[in-house]
N, CA, C and O atoms as a GROMACS GRO file, in nm:
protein
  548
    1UNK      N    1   1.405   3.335   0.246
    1UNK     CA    2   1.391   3.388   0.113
    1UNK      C    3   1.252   3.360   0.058
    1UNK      O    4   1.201   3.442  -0.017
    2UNK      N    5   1.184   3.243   0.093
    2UNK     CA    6   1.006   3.235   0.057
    2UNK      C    7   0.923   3.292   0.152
    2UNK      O    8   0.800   3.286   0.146
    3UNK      N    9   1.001   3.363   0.264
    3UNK     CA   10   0.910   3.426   0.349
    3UNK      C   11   0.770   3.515   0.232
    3UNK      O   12   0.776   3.572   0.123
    4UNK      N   13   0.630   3.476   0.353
    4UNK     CA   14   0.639   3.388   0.478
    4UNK      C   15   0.554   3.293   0.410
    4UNK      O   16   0.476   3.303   0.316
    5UNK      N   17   0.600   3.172   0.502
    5UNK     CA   18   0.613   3.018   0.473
    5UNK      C   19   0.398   3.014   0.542
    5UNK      O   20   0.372   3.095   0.630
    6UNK      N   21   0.328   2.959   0.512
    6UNK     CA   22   0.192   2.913   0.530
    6UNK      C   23   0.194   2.764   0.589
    6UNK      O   24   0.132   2.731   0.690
    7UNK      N   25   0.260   2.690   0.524
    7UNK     CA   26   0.282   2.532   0.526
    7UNK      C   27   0.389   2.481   0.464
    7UNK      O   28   0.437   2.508   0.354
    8UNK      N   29   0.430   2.386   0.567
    8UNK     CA   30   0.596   2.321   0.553
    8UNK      C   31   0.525   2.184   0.551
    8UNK      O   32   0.464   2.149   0.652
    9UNK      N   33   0.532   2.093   0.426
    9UNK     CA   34   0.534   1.954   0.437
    9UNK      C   35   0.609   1.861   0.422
    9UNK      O   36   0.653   1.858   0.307
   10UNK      N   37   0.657   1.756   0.508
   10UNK     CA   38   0.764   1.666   0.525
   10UNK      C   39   0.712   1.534   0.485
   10UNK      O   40   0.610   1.483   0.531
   11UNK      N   41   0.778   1.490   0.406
   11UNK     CA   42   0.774   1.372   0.416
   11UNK      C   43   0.864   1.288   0.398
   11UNK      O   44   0.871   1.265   0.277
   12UNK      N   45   0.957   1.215   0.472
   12UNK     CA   46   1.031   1.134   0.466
   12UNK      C   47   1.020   1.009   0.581
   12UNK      O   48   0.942   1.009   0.677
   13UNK      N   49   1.093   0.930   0.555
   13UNK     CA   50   1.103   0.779   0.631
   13UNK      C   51   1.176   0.684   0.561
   13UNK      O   52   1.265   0.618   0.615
   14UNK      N   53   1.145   0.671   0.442
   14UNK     CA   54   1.176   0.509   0.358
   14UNK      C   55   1.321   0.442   0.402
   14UNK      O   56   1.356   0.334   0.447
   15UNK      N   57   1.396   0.588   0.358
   15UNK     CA   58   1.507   0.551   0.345
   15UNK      C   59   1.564   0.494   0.495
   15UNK      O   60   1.644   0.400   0.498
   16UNK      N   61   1.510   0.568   0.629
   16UNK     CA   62   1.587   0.494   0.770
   16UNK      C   63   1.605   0.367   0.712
   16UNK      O   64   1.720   0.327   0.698
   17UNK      N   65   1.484   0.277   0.666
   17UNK     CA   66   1.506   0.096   0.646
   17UNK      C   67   1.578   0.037   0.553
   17UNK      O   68   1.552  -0.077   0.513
   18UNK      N   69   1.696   0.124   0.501
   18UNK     CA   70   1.801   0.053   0.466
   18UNK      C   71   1.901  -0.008   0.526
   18UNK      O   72   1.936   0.017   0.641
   19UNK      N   73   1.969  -0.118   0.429
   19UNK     CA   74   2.055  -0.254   0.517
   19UNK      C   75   2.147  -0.128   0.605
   19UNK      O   76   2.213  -0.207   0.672
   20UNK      N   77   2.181  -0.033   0.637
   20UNK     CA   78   2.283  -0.004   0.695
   20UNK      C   79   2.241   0.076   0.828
   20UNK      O   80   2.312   0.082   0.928
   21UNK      N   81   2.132   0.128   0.815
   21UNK     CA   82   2.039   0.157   0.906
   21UNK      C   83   1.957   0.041   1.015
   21UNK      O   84   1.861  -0.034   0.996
   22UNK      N   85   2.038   0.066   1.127
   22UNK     CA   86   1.912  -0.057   1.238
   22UNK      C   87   1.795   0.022   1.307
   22UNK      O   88   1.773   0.029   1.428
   23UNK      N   89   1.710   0.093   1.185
   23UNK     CA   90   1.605   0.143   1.257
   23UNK      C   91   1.480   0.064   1.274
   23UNK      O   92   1.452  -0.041   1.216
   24UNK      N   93   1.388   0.149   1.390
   24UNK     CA   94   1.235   0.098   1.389
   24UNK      C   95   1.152   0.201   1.309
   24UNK      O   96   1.198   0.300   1.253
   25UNK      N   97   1.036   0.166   1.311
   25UNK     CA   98   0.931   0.274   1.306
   25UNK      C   99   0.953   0.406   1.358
   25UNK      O  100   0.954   0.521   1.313
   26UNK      N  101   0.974   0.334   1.499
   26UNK     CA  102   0.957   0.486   1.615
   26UNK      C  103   1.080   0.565   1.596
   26UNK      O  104   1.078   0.688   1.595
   27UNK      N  105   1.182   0.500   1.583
   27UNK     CA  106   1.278   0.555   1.549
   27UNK      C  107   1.304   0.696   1.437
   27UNK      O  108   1.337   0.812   1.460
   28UNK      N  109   1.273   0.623   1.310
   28UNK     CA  110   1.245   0.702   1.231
   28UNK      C  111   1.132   0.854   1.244
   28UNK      O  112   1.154   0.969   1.208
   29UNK      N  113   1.000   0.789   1.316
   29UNK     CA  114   0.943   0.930   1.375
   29UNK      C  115   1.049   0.998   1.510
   29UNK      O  116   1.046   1.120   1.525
   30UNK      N  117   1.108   0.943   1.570
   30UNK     CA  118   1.135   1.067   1.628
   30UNK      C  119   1.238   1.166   1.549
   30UNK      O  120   1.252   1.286   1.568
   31UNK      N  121   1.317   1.070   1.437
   31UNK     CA  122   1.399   1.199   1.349
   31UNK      C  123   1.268   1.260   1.266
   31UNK      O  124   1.279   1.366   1.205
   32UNK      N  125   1.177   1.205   1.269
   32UNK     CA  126   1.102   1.360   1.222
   32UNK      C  127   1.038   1.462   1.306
   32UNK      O  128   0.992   1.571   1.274
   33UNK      N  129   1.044   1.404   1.424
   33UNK     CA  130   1.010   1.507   1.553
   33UNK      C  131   1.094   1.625   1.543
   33UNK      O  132   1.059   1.738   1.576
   34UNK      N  133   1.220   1.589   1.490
   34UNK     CA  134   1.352   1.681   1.536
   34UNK      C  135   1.361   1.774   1.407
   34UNK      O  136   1.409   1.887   1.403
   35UNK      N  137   1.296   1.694   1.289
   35UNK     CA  138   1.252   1.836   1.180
   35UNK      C  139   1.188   1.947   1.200
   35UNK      O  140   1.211   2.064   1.169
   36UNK      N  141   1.068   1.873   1.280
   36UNK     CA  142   0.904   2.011   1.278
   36UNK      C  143   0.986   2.044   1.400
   36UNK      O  144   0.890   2.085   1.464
   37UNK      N  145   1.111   2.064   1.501
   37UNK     CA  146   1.104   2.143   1.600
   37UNK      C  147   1.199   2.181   1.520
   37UNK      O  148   1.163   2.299   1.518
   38UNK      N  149   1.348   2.181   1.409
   38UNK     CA  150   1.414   2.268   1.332
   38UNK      C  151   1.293   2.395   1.234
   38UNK      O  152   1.296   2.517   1.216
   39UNK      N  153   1.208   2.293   1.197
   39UNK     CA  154   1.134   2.414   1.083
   39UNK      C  155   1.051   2.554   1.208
   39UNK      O  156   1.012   2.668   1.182
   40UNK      N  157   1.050   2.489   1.316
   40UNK     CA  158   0.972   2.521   1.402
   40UNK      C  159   1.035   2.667   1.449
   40UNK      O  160   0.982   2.777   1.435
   41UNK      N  161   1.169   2.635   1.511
   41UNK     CA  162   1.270   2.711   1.562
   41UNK      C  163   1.352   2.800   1.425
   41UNK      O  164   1.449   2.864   1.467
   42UNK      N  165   1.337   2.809   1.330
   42UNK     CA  166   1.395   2.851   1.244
   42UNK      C  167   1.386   2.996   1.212
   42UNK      O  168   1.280   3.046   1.176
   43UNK      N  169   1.506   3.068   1.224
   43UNK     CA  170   1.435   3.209   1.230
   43UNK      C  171   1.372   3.301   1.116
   43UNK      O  172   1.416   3.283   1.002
   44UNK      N  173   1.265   3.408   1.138
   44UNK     CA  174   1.169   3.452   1.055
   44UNK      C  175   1.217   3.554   1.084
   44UNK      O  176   1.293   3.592   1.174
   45UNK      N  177   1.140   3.628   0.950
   45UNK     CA  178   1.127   3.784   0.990
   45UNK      C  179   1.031   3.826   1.088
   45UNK      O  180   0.912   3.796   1.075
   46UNK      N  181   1.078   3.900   1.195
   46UNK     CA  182   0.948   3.967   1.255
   46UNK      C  183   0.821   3.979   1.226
   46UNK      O  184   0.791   4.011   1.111
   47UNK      N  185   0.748   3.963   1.295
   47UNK     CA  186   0.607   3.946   1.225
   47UNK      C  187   0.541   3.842   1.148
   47UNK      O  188   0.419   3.834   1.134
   48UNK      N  189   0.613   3.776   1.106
   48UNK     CA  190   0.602   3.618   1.011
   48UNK      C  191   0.568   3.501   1.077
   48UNK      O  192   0.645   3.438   1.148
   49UNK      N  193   0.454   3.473   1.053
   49UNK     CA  194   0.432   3.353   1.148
   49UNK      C  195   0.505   3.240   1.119
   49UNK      O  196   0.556   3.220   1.009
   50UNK      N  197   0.517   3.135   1.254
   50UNK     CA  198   0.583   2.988   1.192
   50UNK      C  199   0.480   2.945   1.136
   50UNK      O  200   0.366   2.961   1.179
   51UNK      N  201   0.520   2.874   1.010
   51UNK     CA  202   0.434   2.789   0.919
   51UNK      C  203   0.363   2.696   1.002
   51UNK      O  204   0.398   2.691   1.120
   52UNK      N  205   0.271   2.623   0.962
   52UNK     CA  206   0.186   2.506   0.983
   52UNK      C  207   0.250   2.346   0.962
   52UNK      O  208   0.306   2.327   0.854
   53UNK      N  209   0.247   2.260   1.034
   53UNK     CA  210   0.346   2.150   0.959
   53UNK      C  211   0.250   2.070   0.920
   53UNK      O  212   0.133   2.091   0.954
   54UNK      N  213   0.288   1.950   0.831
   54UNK     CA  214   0.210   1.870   0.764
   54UNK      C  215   0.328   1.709   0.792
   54UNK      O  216   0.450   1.710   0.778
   55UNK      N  217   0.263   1.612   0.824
   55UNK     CA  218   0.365   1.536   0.789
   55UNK      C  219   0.304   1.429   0.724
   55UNK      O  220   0.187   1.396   0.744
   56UNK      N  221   0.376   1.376   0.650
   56UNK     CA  222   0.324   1.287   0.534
   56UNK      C  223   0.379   1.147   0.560
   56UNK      O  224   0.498   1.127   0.582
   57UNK      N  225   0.286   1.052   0.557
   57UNK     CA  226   0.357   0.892   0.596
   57UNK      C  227   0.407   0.891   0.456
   57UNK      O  228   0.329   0.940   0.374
   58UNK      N  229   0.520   0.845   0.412
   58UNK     CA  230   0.536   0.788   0.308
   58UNK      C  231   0.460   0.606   0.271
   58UNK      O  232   0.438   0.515   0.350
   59UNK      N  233   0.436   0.615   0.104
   59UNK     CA  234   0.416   0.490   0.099
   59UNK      C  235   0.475   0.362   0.153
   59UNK      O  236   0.582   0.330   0.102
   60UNK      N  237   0.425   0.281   0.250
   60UNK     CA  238   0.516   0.166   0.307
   60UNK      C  239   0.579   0.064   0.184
   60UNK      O  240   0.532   0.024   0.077
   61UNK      N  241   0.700   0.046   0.251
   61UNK     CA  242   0.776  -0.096   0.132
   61UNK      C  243   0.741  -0.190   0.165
   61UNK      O  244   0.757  -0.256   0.268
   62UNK      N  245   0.667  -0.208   0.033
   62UNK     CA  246   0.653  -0.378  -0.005
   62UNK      C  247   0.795  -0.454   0.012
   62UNK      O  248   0.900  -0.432   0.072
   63UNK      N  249   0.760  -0.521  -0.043
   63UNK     CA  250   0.854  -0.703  -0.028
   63UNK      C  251   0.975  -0.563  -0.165
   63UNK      O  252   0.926  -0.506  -0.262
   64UNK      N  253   1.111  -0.552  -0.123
   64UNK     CA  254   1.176  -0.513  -0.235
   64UNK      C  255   1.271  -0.581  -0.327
   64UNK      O  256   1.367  -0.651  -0.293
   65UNK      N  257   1.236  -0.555  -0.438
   65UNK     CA  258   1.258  -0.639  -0.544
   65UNK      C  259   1.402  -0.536  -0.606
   65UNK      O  260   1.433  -0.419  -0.583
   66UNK      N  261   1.476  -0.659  -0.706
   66UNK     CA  262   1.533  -0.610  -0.802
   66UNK      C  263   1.698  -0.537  -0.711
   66UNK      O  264   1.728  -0.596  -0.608
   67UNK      N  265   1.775  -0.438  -0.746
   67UNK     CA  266   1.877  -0.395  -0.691
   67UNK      C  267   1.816  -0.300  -0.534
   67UNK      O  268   1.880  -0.218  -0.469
   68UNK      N  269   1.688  -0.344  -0.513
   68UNK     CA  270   1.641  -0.301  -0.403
   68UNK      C  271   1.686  -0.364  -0.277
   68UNK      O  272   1.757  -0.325  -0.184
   69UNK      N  273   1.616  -0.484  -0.306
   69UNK     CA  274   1.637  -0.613  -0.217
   69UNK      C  275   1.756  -0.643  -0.153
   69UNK      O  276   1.763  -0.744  -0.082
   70UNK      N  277   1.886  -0.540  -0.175
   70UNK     CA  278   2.004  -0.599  -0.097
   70UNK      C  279   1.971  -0.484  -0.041
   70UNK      O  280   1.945  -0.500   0.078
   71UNK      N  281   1.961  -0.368  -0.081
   71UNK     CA  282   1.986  -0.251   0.024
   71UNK      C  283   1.828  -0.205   0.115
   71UNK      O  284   1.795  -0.114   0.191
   72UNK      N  285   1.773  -0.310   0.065
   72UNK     CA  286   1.650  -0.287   0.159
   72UNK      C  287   1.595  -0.429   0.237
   72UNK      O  288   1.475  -0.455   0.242
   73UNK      N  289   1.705  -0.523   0.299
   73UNK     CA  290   1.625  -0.634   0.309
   73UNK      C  291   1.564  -0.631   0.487
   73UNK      O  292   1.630  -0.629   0.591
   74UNK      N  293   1.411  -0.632   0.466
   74UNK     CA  294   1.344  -0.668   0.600
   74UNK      C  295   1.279  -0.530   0.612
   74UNK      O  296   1.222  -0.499   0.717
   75UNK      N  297   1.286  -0.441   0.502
   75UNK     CA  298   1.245  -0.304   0.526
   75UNK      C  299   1.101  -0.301   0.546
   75UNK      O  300   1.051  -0.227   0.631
   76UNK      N  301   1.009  -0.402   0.449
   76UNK     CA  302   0.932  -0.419   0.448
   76UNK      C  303   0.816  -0.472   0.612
   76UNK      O  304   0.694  -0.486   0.605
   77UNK      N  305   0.878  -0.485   0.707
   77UNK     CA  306   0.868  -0.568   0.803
   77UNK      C  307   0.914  -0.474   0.918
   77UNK      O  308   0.843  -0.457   1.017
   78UNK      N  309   1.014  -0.424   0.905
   78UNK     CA  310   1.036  -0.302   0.983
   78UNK      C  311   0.987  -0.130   1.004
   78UNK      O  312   0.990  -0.046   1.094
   79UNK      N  313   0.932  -0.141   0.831
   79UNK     CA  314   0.822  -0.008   0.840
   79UNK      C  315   0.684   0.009   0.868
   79UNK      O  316   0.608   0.106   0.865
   80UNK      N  317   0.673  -0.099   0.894
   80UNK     CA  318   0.477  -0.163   0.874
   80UNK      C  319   0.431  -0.042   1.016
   80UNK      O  320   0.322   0.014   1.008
   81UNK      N  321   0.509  -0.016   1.118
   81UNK     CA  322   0.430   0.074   1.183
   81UNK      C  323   0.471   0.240   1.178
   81UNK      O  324   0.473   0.317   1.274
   82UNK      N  325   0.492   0.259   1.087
   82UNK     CA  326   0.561   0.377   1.043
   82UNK      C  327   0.410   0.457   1.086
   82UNK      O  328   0.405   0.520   1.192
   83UNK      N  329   0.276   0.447   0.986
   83UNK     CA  330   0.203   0.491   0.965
   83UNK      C  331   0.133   0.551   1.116
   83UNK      O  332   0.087   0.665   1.125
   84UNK      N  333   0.134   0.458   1.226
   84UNK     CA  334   0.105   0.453   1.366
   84UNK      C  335   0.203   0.586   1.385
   84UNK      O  336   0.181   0.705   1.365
   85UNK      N  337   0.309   0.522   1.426
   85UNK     CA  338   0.459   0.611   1.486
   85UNK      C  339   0.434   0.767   1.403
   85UNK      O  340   0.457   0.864   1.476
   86UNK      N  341   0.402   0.790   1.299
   86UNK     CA  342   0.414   0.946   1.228
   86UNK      C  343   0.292   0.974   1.314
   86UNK      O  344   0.309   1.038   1.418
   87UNK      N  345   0.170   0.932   1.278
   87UNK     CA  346   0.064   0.955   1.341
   87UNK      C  347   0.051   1.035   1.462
   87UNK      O  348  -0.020   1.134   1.482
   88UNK      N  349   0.114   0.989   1.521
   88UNK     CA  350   0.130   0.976   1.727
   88UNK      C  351   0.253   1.102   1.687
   88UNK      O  352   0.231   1.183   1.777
   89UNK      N  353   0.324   1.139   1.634
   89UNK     CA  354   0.411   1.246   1.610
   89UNK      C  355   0.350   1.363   1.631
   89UNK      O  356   0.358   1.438   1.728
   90UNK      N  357   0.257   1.377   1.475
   90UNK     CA  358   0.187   1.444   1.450
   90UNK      C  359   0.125   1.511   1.581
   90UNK      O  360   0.161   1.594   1.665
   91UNK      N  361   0.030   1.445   1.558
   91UNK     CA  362  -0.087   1.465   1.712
   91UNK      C  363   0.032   1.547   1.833
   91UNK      O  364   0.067   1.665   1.836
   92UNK      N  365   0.069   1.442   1.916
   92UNK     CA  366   0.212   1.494   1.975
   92UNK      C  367   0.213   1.657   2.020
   92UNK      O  368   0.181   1.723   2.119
   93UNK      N  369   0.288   1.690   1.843
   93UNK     CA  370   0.374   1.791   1.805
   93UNK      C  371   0.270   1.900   1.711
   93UNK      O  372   0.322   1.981   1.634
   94UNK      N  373   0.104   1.891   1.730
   94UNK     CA  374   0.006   1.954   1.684
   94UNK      C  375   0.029   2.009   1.552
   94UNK      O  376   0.023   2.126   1.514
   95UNK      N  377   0.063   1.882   1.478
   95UNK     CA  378   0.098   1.882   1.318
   95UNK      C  379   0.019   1.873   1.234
   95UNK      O  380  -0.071   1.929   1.297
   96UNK      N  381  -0.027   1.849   1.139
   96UNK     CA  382  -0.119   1.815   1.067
   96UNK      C  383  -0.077   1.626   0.993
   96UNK      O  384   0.035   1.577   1.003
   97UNK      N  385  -0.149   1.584   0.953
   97UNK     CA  386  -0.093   1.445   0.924
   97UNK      C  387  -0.155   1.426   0.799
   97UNK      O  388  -0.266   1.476   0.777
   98UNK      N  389  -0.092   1.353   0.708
   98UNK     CA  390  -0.166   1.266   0.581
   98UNK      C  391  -0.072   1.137   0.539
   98UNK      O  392   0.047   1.123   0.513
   99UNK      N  393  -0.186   1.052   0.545
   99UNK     CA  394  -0.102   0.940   0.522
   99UNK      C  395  -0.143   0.847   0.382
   99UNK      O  396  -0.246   0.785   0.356
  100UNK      N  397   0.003   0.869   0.290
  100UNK     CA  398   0.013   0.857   0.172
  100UNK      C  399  -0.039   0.712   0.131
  100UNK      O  400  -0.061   0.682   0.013
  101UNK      N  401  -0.052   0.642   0.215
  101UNK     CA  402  -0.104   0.475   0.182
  101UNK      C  403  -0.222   0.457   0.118
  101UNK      O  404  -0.246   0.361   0.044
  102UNK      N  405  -0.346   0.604   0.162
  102UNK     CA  406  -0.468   0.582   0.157
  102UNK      C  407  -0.474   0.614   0.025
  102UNK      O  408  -0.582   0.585  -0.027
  103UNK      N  409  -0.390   0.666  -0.051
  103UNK     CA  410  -0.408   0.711  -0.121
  103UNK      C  411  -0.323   0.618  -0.325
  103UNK      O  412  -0.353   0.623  -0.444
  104UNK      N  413  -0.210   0.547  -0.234
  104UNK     CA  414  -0.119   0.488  -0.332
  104UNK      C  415  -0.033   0.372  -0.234
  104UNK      O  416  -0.058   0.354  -0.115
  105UNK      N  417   0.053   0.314  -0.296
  105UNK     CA  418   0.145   0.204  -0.263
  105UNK      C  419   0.319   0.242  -0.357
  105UNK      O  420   0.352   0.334  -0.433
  106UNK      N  421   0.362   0.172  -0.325
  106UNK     CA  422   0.483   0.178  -0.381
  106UNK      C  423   0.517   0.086  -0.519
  106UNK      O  424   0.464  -0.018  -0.558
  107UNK      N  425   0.598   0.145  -0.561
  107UNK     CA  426   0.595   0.060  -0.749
  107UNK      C  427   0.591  -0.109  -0.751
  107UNK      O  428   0.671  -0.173  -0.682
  108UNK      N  429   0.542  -0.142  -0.793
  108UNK     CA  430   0.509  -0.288  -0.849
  108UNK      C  431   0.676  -0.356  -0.886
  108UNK      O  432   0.691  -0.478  -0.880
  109UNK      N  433   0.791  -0.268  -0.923
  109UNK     CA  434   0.870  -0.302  -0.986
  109UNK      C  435   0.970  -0.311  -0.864
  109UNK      O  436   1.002  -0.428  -0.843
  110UNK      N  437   1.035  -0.212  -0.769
  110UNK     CA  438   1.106  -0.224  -0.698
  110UNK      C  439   1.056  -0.238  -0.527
  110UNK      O  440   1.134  -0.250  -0.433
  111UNK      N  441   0.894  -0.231  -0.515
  111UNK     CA  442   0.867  -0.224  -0.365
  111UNK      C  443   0.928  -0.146  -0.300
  111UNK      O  444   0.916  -0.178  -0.181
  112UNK      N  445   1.034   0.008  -0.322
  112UNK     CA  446   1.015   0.100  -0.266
  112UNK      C  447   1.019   0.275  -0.356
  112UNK      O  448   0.979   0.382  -0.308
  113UNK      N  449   1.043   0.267  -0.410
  113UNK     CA  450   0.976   0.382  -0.487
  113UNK      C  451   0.902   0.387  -0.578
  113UNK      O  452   0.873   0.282  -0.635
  114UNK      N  453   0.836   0.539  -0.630
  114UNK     CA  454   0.700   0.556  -0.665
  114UNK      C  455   0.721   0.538  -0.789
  114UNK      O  456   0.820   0.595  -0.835
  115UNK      N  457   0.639   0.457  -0.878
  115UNK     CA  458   0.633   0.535  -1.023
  115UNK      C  459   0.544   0.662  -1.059
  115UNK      O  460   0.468   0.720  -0.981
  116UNK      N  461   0.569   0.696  -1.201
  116UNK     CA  462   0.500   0.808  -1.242
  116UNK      C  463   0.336   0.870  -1.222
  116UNK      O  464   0.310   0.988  -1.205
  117UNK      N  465   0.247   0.769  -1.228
  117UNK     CA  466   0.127   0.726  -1.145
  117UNK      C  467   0.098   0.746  -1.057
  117UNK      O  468  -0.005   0.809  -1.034
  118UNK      N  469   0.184   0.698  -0.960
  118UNK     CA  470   0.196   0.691  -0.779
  118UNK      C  471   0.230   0.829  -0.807
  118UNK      O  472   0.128   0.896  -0.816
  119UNK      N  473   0.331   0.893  -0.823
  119UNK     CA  474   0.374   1.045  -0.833
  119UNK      C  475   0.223   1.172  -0.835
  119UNK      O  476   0.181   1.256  -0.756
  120UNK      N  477   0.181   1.121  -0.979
  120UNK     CA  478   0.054   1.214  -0.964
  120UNK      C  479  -0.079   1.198  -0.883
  120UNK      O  480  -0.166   1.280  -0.857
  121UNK      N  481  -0.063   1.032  -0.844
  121UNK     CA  482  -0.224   1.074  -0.740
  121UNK      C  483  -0.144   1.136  -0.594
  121UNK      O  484  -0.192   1.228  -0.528
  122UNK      N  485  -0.043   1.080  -0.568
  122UNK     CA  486   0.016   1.109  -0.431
  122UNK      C  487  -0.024   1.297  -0.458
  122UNK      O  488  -0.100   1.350  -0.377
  123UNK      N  489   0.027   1.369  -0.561
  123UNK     CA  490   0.050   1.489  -0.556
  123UNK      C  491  -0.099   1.562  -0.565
  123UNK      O  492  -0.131   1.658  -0.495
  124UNK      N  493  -0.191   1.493  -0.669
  124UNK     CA  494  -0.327   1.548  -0.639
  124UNK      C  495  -0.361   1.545  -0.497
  124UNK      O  496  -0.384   1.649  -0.435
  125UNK      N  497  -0.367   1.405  -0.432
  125UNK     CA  498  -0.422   1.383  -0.296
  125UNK      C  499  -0.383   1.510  -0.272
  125UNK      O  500  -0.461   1.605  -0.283
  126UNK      N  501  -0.286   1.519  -0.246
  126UNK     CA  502  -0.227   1.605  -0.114
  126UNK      C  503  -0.244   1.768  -0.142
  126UNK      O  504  -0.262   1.857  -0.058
  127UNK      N  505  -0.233   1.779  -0.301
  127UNK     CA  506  -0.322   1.919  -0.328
  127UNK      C  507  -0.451   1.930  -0.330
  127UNK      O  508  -0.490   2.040  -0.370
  128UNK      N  509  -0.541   1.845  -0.298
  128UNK     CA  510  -0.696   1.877  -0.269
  128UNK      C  511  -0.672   1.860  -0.122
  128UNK      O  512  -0.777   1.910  -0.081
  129UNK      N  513  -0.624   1.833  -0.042
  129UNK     CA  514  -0.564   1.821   0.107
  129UNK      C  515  -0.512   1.949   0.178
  129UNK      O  516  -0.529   1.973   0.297
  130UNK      N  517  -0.447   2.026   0.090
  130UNK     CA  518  -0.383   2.116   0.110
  130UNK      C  519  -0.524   2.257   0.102
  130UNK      O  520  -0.565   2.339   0.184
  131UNK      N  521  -0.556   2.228  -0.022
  131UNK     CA  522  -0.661   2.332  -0.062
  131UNK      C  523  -0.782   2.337   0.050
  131UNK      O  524  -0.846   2.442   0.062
  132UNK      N  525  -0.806   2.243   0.118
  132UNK     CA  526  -0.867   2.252   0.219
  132UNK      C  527  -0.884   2.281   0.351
  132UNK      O  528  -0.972   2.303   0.435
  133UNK      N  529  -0.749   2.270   0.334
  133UNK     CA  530  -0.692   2.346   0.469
  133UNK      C  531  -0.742   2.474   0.560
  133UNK      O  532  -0.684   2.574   0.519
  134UNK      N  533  -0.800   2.494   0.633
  134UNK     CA  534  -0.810   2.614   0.667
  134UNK      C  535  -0.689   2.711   0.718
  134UNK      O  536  -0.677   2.749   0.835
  135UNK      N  537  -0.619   2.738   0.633
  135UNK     CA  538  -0.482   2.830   0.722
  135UNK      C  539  -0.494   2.945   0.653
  135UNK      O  540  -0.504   2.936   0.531
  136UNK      N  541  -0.496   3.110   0.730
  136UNK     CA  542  -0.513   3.173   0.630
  136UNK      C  543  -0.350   3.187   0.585
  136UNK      O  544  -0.243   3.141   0.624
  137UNK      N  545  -0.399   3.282   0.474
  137UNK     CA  546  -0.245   3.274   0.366
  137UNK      C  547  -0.205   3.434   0.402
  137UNK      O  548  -0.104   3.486   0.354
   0.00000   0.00000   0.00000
């Protein structure tokens, strides 16, 4: 229905490193391997190219605080190579990559999500990122 798609950007991870989840890093990239080959494989209209992928490290968790800290304990310690693992995806799976760290951290208050702040530079970054892109439209 948004045909046609230019660029598909993903970004997820945080959540694998919850208490109920026994993930790694790598782990978590290969469920995003298995996205960019769904967005990949997904059918178009004739003539419509597959989009371009983008994948986005999410900000890594700090130490998590507050009603975080039970459902995130050790997350902090278990995502630290996230940024590597998406990376090596990317490349891989001839994705495009941006990694949200360079740009922000995660809230001061809970060590894993963004505040309002984090929200708008994350979203500038990635729209002067985007705008640069060479893909035609």
């Amino acid at each position: 229905m948004h045909s046609p798609l230019v660029l598909v950007i993903l970004m997820l991870g945080t959540n694998d490193f919850q208490s109920m989840h026994n993930n790694t890093a790598w782990v978590s990239a290969q469920g995003m391997t298995k996205l960019v080959e769904i967005v990949r494989k997904a059918p178009i209209e004739p003539g419509m190219p597959v989009p371009e992928i983008m994948i986005v490290c999410p900000p890594l968790i700090s130490k998590p605080k507050g009603t975080m800290a039970e459902k995130f304990p050790g997350a902090d310690e278990k995502c630290a190579r996230l940024p590597d693992e998406l990376a090596r995806v990317a490349k891989e799976l001839s994705a495009r990559y941006f990694d949200a760290n360079t740009v922000t951290d995660t809230s001061p208050l809970d060590g894993v999500h963004l505040d309002a702040d984090q929200h708008a530079a994350l979203g500038r970054a990635l729209a002067e990122t985007v705008i640069k892109l060479d893909i035609p439209c």
